[in-house]
C-alpha positions as YAML, in Angstrom:
chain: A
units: angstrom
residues:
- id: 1
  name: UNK
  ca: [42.89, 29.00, 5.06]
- id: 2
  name: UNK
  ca: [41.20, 26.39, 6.99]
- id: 3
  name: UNK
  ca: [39.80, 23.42, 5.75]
- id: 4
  name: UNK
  ca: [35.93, 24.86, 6.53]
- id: 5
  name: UNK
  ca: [36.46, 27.71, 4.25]
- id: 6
  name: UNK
  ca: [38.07, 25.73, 1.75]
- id: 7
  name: UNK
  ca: [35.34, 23.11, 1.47]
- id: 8
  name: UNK
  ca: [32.61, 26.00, 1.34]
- id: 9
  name: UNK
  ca: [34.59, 27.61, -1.66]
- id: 10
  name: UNK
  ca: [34.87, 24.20, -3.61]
- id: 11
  name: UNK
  ca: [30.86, 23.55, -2.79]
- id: 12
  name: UNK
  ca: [29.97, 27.45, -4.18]
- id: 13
  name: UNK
  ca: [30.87, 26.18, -8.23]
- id: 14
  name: UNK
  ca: [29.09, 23.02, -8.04]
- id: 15
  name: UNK
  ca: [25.74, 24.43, -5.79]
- id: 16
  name: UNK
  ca: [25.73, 27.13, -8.45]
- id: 17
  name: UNK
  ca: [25.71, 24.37, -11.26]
- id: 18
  name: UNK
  ca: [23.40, 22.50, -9.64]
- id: 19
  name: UNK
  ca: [21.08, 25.86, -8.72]
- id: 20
  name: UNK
  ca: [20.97, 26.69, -12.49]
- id: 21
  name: UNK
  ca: [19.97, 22.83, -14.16]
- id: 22
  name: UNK
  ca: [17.19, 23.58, -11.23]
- id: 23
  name: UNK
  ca: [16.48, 26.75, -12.37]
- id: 24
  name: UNK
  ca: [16.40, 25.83, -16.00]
- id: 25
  name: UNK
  ca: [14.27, 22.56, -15.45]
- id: 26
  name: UNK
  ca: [11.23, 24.65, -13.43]
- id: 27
  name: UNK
  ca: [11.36, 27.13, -15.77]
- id: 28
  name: UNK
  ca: [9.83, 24.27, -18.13]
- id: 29
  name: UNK
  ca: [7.12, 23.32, -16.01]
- id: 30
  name: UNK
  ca: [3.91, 23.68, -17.15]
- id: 31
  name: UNK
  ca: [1.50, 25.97, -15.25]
- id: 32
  name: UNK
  ca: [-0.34, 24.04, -11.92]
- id: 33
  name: UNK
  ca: [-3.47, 22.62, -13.28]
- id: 34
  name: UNK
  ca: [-2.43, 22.24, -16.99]
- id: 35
  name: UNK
  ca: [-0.78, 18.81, -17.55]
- id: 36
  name: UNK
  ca: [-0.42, 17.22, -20.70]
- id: 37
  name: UNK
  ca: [1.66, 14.08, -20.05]
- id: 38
  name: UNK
  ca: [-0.12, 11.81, -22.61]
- id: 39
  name: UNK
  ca: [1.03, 8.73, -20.30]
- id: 40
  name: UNK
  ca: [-0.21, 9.61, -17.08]
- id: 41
  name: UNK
  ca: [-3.60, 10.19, -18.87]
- id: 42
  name: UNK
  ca: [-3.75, 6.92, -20.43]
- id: 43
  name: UNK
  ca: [-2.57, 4.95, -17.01]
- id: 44
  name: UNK
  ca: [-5.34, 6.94, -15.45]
- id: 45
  name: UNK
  ca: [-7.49, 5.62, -17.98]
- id: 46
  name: UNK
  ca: [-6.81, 2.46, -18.24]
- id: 47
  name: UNK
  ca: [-5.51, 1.77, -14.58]
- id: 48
  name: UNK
  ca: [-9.27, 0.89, -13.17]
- id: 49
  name: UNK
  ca: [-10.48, -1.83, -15.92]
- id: 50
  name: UNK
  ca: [-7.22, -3.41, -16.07]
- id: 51
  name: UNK
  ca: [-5.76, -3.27, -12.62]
- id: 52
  name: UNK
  ca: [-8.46, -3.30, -10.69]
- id: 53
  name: UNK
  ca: [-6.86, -0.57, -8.45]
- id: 54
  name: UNK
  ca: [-8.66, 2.44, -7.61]
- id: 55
  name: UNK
  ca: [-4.55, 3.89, -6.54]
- id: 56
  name: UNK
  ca: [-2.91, 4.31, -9.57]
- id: 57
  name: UNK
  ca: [0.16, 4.93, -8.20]
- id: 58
  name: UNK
  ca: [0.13, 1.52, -6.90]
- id: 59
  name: UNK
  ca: [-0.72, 0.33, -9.88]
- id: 60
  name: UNK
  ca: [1.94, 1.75, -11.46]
- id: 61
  name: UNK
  ca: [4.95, 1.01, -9.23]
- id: 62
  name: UNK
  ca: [3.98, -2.75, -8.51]
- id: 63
  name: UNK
  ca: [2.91, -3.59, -11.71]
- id: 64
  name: UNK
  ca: [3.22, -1.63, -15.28]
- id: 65
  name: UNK
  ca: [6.60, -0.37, -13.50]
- id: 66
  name: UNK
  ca: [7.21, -3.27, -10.98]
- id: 67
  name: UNK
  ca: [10.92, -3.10, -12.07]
- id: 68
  name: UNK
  ca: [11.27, 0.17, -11.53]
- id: 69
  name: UNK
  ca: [10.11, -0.24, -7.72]
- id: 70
  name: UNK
  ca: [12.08, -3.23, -7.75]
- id: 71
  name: UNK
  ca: [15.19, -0.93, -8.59]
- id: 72
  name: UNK
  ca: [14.30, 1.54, -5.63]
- id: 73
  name: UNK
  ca: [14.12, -0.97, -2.77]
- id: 74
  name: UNK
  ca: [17.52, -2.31, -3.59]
- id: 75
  name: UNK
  ca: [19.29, 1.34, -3.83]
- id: 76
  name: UNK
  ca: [17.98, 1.64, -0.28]
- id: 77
  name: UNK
  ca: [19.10, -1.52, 0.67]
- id: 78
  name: UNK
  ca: [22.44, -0.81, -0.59]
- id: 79
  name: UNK
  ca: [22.54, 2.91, 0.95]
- id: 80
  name: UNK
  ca: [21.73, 1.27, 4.62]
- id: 81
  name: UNK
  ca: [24.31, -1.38, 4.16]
- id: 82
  name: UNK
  ca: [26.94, 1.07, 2.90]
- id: 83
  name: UNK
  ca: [25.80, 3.25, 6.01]
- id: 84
  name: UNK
  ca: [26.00, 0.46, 8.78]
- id: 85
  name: UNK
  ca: [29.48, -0.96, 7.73]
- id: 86
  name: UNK
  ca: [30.69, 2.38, 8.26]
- id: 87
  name: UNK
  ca: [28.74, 3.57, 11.60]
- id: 88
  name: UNK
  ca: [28.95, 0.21, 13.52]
- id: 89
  name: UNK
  ca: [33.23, 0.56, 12.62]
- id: 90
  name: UNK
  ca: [32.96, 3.17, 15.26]
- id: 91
  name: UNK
  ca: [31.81, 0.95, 17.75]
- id: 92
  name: UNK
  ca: [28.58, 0.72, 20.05]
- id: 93
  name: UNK
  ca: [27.58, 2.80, 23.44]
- id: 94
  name: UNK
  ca: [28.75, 1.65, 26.50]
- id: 95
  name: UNK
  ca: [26.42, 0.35, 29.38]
- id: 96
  name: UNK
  ca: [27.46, 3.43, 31.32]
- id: 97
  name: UNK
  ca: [25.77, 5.64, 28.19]
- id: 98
  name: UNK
  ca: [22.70, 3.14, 28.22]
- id: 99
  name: UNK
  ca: [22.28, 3.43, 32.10]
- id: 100
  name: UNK
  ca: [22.45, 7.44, 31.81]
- id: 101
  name: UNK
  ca: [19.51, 7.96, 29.58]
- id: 102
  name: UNK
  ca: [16.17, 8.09, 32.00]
- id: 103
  name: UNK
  ca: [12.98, 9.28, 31.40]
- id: 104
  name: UNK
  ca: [11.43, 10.14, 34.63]
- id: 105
  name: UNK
  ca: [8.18, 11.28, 33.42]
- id: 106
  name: UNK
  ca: [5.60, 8.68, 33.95]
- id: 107
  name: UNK
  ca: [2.77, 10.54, 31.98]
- id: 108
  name: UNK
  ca: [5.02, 10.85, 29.26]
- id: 109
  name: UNK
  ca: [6.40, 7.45, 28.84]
- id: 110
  name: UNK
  ca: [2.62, 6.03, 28.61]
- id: 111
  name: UNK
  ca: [1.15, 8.81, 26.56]
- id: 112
  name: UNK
  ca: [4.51, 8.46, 24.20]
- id: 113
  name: UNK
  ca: [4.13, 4.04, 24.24]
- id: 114
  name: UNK
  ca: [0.48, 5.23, 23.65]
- id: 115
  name: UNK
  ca: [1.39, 7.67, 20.50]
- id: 116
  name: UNK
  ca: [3.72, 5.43, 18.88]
- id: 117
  name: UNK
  ca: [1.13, 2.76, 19.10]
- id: 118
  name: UNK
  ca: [-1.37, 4.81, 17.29]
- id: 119
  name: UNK
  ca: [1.78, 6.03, 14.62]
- id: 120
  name: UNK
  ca: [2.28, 2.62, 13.89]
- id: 121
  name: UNK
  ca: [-1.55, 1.56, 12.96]
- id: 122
  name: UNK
  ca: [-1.17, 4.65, 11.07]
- id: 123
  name: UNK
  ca: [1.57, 2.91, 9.18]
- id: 124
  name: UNK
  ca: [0.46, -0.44, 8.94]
- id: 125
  name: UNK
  ca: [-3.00, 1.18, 7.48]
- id: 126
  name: UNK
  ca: [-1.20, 3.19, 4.94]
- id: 127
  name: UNK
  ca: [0.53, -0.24, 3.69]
- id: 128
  name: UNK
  ca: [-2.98, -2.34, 4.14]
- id: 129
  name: UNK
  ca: [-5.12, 0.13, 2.06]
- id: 130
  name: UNK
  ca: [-2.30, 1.24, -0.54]
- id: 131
  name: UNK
  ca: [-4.12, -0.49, -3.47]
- id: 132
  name: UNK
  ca: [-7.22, 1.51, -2.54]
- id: 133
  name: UNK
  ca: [-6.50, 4.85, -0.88]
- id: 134
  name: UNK
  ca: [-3.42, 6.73, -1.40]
- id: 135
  name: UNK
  ca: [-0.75, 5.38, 0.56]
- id: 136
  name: UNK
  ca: [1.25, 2.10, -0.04]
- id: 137
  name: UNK
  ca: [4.46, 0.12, 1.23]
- id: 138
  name: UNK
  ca: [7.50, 3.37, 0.96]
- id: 139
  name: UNK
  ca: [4.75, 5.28, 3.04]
- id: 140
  name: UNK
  ca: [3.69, 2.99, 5.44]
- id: 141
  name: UNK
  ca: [6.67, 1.72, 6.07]
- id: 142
  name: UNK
  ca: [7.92, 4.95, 7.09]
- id: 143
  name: UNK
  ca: [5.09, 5.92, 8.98]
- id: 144
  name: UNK
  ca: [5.96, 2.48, 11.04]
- id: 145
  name: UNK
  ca: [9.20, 3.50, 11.83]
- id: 146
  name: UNK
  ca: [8.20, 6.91, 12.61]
- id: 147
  name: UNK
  ca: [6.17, 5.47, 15.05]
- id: 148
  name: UNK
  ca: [9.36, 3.57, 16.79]
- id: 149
  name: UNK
  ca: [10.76, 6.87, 17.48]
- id: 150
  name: UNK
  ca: [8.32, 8.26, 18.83]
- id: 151
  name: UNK
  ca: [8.97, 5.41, 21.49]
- id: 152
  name: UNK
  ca: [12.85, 6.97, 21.94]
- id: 153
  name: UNK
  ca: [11.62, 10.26, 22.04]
- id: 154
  name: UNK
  ca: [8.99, 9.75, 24.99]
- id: 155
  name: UNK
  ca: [10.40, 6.52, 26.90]
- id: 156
  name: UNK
  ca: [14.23, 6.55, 26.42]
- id: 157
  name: UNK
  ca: [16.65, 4.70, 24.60]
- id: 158
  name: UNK
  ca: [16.72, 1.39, 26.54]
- id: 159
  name: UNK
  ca: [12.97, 1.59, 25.74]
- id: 160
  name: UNK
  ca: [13.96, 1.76, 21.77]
- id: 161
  name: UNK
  ca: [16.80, -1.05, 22.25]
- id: 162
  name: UNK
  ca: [14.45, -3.47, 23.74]
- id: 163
  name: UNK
  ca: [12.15, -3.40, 20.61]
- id: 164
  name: UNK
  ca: [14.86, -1.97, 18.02]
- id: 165
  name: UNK
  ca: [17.29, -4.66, 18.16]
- id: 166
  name: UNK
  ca: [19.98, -4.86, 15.03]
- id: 167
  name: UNK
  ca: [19.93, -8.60, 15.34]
- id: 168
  name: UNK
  ca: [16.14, -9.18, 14.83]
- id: 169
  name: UNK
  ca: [16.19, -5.91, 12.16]
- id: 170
  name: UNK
  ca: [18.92, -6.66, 9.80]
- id: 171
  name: UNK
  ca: [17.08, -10.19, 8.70]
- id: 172
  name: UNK
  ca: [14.35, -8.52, 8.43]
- id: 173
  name: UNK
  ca: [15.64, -5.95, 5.78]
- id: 174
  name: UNK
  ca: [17.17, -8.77, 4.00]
- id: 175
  name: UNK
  ca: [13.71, -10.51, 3.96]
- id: 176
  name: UNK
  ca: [11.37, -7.82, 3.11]
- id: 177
  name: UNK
  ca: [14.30, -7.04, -0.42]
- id: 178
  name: UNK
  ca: [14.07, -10.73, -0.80]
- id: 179
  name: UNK
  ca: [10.45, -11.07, -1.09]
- id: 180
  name: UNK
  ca: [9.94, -8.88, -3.93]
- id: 181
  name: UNK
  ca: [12.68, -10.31, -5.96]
- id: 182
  name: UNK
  ca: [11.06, -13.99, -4.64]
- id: 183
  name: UNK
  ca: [7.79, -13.24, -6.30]
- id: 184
  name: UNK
  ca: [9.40, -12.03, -9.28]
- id: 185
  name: UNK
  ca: [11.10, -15.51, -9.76]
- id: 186
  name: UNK
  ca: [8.37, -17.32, -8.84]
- id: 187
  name: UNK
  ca: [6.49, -15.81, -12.01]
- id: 188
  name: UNK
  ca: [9.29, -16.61, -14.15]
- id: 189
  name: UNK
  ca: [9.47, -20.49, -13.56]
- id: 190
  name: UNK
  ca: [5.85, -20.47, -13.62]
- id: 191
  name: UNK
  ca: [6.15, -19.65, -17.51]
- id: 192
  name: UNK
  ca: [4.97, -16.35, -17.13]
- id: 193
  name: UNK
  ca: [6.57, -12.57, -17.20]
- id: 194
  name: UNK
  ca: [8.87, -11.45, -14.55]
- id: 195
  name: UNK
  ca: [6.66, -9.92, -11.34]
- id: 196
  name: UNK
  ca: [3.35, -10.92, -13.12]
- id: 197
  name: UNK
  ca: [0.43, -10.66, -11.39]
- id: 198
  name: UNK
  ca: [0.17, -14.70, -11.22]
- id: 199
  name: UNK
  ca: [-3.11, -14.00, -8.75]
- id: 200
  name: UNK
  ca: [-4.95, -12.09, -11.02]
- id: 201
  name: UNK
  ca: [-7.13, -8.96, -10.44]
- id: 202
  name: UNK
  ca: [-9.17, -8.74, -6.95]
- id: 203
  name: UNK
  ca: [-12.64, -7.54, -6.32]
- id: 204
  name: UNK
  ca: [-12.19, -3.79, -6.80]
- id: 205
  name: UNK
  ca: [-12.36, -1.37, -3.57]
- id: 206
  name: UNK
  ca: [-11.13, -4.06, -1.37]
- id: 207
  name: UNK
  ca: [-7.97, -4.64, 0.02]
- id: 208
  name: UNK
  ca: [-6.95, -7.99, -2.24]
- id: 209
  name: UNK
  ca: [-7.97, -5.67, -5.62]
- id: 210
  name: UNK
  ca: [-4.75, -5.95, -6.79]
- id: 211
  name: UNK
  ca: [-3.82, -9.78, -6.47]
- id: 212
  name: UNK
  ca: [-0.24, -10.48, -6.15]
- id: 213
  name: UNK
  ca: [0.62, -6.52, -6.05]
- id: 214
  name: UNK
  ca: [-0.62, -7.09, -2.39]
- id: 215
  name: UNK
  ca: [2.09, -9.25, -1.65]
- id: 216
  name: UNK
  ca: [4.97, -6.59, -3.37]
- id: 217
  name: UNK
  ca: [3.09, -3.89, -1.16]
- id: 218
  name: UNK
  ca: [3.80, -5.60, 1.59]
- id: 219
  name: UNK
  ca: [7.32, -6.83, 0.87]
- id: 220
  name: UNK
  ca: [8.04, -2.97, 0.19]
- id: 221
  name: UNK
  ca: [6.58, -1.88, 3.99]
- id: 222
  name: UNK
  ca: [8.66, -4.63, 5.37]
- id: 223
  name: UNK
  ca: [12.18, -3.36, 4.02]
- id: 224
  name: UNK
  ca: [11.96, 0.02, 4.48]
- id: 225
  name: UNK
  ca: [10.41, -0.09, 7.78]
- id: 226
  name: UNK
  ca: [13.01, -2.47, 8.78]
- id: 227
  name: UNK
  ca: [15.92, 0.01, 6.99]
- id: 228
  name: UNK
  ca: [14.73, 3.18, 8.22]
- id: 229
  name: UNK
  ca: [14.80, 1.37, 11.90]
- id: 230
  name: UNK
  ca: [18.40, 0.05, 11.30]
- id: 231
  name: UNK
  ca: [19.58, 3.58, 10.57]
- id: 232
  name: UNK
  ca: [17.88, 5.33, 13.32]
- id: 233
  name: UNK
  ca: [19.68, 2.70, 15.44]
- id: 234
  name: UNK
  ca: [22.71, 3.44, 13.93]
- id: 235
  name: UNK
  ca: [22.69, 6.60, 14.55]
- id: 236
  name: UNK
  ca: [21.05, 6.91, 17.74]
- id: 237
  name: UNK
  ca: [23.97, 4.25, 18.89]
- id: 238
  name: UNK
  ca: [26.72, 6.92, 17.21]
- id: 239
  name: UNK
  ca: [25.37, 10.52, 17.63]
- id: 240
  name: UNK
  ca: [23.02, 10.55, 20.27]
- id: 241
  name: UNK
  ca: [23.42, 7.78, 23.49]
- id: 242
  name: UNK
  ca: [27.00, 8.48, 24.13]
- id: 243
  name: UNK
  ca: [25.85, 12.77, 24.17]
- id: 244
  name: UNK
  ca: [23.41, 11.85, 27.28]
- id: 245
  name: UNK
  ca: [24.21, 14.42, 30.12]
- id: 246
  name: UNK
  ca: [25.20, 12.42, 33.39]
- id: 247
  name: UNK
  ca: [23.31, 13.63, 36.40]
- id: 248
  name: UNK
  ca: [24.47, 11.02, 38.69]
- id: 249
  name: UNK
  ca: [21.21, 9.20, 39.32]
- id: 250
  name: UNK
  ca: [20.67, 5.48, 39.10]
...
């Protein structure tokens, strides 16, 4: 028996597990339209006059929840880490690799620099207008990485490298988890509960409405743009350069 077929029948007990806790948890669900989660009608409620946030969401995860979000940003911090030590083990493409991978397309490398230009205000929107609109610092952050490979797709790797660089990325991972646990402290030895909002509700509609959840909205875009960019490098480093056909041209 090979090792394939010995993997897929170890997998079949626990998918089938995991298929029925699935099954069992939809089958709970109530019908689309008819919610009746006494919480997310009070935070609805009470989100506005409080928060000063027309995105509840936002409100939630940056301030009633704050912790929570808090929680999140460090798991992915953690899973990128864990991910890194064991991809950059393998080493990093050669020059050779770096020189193979041309894109001879001119229309295409400026339409592509132009699309992941216009990805990337996307992105930065999303984070700018998360207390207001639906959107926020997980989605914009994203979105702004997104918008880097779109750059690798339609210009090349060396095009990426120049602008994806581990040394100026990895800081900025480590700064953007930082911040939010930053502002937290700052509240603290300022007398006041941890990630309080220590600037206080905004003008609502704008983008300062939410005070100091600006600044965690923010510190949120920064990390996981800068971790989904650190993977992507990984990976593209790993899976992806070193596969580049050779077709003999300089």
């Amino acid at each position: 028996m090979s090792r394939r077929t010995l993997r897929g029948l170890l997998a079949l007990p626990a998918l089938g597990v995991l298929g029925a806790i699935l099954a069992w948890g939809a089958s709970g669900l109530a019908p689309f339209g008819h919610f009746h989660g006494f919480y997310g009608q009070l935070l609805n409620a009470i989100a506005l006059p409080q928060r000063h946030t027309t995105n509840t969401v936002t409100a939630i995860v940056f301030d009633y929840r704050g912790l929570d979000t808090m929680g999140e940003e460090l798991i992915l911090f953690a899973a990128v880490v864990g991910v890194v030590l064991l991809l950059r083990e393998a080493g990093h493409p050669t020059q050779q690799d770096i020189a193979r991978d041309r894109v001879h397309s001119e229309a295409l490398r400026y339409f592509g620099v132009a699309g992941a230009a216009l990805v990337v205000l996307v992105g930065v929107w999303l984070v700018a207008f998360g207390l207001v609109t639906p959107g926020g610092g997980f989605q914009g952050g994203v979105t702004i990485a997104s918008g880097v490979v779109v750059l690798f797709l339609t210009a090349g790797y060396r095009s990426w490298r120049r602008l994806a660089s581990e040394h100026a990325l990895d800081p900025l991972e480590a700064t953007g988890a930082a911040a939010y646990i930053t502002l937290g402290l700052a509240t603290l030895i300022a007398g006041a509960p941890f990630l309080h909002n220590f600037l206080g509700p905004g003008k609502t509609g704008t983008l300062f409405s939410g005070g100091s959840m600006s600044l965690l909205n923010w510190a949120v875009a920064l990390e996981v743009a800068a971790a989904n960019l650190v993977l992507y490098t990984e990976f593209l480093q790993q899976y992806v350069v070193s596969l580049v056909p050779d077709t003999g041209e300089e």
